[in-house]
Every structure is written in C-alpha cells, then in structure tokens.
C-alpha positions as CSV (number, residue, x, y, z in Angstrom):
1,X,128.9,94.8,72.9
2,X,125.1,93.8,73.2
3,X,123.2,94.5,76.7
4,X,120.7,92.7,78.1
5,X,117.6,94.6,79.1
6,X,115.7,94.1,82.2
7,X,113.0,96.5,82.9
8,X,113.4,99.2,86.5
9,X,111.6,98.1,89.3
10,X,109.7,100.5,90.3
11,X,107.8,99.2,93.1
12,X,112.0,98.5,94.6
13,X,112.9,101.9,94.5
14,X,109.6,103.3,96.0
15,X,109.7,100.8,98.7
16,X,113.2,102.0,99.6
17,X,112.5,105.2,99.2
18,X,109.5,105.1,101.5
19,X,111.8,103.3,104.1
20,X,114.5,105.8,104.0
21,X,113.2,108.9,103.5
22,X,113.1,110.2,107.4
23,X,115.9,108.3,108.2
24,X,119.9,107.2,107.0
25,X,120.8,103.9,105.8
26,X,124.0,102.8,107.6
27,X,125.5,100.8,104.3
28,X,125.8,104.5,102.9
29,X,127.7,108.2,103.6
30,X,125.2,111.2,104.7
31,X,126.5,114.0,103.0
32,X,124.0,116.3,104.3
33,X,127.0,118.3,105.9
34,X,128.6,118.5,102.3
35,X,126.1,120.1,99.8
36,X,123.2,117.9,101.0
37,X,122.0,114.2,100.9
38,X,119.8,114.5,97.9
39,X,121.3,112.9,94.8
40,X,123.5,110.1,97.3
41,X,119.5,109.2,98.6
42,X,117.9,109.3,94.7
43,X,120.9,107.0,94.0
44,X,120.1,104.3,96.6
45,X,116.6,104.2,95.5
46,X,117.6,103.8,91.7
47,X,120.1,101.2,92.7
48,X,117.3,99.4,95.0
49,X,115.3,99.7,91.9
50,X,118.1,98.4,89.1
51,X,120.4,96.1,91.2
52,X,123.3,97.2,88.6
53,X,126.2,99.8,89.3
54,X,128.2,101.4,86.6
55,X,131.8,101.3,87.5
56,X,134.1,102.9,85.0
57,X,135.9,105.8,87.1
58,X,134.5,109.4,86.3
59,X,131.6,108.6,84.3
60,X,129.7,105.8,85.5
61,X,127.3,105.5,88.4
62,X,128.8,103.7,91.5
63,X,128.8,103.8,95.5
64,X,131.4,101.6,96.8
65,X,132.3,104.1,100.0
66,X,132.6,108.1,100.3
67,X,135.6,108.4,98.9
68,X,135.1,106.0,96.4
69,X,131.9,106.7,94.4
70,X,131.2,108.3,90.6
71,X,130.6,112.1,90.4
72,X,127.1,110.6,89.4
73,X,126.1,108.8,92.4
74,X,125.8,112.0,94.5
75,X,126.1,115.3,92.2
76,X,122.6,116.7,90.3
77,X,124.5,117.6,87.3
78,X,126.0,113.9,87.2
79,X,123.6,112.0,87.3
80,X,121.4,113.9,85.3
81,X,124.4,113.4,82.6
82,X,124.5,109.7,83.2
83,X,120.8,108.4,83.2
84,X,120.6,110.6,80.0
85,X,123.4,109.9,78.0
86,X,124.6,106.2,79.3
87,X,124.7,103.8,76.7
88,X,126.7,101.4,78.7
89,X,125.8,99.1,81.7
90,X,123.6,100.4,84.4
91,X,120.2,102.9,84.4
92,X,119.2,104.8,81.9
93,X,116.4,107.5,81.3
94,X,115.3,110.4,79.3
95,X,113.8,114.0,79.9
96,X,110.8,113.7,80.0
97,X,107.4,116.0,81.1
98,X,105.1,115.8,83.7
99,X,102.1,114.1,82.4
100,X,103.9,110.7,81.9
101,X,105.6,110.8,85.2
102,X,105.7,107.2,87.2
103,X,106.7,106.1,90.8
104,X,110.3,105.8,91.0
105,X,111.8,107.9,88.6
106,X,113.9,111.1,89.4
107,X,113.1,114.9,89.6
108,X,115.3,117.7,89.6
109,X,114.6,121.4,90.6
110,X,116.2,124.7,90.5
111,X,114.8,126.7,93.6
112,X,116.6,129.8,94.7
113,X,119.6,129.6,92.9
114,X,119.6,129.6,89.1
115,X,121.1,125.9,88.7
116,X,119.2,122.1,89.5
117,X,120.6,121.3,93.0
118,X,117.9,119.1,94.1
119,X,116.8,115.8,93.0
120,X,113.3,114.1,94.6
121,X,112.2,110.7,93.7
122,X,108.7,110.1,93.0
123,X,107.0,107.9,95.0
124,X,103.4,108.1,93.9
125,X,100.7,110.0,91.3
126,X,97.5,110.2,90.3
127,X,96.4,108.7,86.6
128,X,96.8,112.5,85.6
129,X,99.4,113.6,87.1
130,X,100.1,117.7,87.8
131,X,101.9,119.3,90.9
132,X,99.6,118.7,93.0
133,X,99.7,114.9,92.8
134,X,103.2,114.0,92.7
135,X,104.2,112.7,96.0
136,X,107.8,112.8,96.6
137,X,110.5,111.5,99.0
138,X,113.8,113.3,99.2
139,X,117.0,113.9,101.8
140,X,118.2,117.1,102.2
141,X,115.2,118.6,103.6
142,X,114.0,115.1,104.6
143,X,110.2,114.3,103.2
144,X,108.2,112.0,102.3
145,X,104.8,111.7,100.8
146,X,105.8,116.1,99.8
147,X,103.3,117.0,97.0
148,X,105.8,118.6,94.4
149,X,103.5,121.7,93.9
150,X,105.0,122.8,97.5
151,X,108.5,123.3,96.1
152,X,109.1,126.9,95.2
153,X,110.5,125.9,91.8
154,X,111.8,127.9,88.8
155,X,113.1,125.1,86.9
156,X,111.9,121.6,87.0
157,X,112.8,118.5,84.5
158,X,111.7,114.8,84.5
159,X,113.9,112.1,84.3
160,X,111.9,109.1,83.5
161,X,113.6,105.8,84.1
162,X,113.4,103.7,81.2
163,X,115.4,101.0,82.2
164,X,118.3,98.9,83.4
165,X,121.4,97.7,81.3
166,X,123.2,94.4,82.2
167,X,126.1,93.4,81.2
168,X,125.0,89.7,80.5
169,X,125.8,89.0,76.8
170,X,122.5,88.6,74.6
C-alpha cells in the first residue's frame, strides 16, 4: 500500500507545545502520578503537529483515552521505536544529531538512571544550534522555553521529524 506524504507542521506542534507546557489539556490523562507526563505531552504536540494517529493495537501511536492508547503514545522506549521504525500510517523520524535539530521534533535523555526516561520537545534554536540554544518545553518537570544545556544528561539522541504518513491512496 502507497502513502501519501504531507510534510509535519512544525509551527502546530510548537504552538501547542507553548500553550501546554505549564498547564494540562483536559482532552488528555496526566500521568504525572504514573512515571511522569513526559512522552503523553511530546505525543500531543506531535499529534498537533501531524493530525494523523496510528491505530493498530500494540504498535502504533494512538490516544483514544487512558486506558486505551498505544505503548507509543506515552512510553520513551515506544515511541522512540515507533517514529523510527514506522513504515505505516502516522509520524515518522530518524536519529539524528544536534546540529540539524528543528522546532518541533523530539529529544530524549538519560539523566540519573542509565536508561532514556525523558522526552522534551523542541520549541526553538539558533541557526547553529548547541546546548545552549535549544529551547525546550516538557511535562514532568513542567518547562518551557528550558535551554537543554541545563539538563544534567548522560545520554541524549535526536529524533528529527521527518514527516507524516496518510493513509490516502496515491
């Protein structure tokens, strides 16, 4: 099955990130109490962004309530799988490095534990981008506007959104 392409809007995701970053939209769970809010927030700024869901059970990229939502929507690990590997309707991405960073896509860190369990969205840099000038919005220690160099990182990658898969026929 061919996909049509439509590029990520970036300038969606930013917006929604700017708008929600101190505060909880009401159309979606907090799960701040249960491992943290991060991923479930990066989510509803890519889906702001893209306007498409992936819903096949277990490995697509959905939010229909909190008990019924993909592994992806709201674990690190998930949706680090699923914007890197999905071939199939929704987002995709790849790894990629600081210096090509852009406003909307998705950062994940390791901190004090040796694993990524936190996942930023950018929402602004500099035409060279470093640290210092990556401006980030996140829930789970709520922020907006952070500079990434203030993260105590030992682990960092990039996901750079590519684009958006729809499942209008070519």
């Amino acid at each position: 099955m061919s996909f049509k392409l439509k590029h990520y809007n970036r300038a969606a995701a930013c917006s929604y990130a700017k708008k929600w970053a101190l505060n909880r939209n009401p159309l979606y769970y907090d799960f701040e109490n249960l491992g943290g809010d991060c991923t479930n927030f990066a989510s509803q700024c890519l889906y702001a962004g893209s306007g498409v869901m992936n819903y096949t059970k277990t490995f697509g990229w959905y939010y229909l309530n909190a008990e019924n939502r993909a592994p992806a929507w709201s674990g690190v690990e998930f949706l680090y799988n699923f914007l890197t590997d999905n071939q199939s309707v929704g987002p995709f991405g790849q790894e990629s490095h600081l210096g090509l960073v852009l406003p909307g896509d998705i950062i994940q860190l390791a901190t004090q534990r040796p694993d990524f369990h936190h996942t930023p969205v950018v929402v602004s840099v500099s035409d060279k981008p470093s640290p210092d000038n990556i401006l980030v919005a996140a829930h789970s220690y709520d922020t907006l506007n952070r500079p990434l160099a203030s993260y105590n990182y030992h682990k960092i990658r990039i996901i750079h959104i590519v684009g958006i898969r729809c499942t209008e026929k070519i």
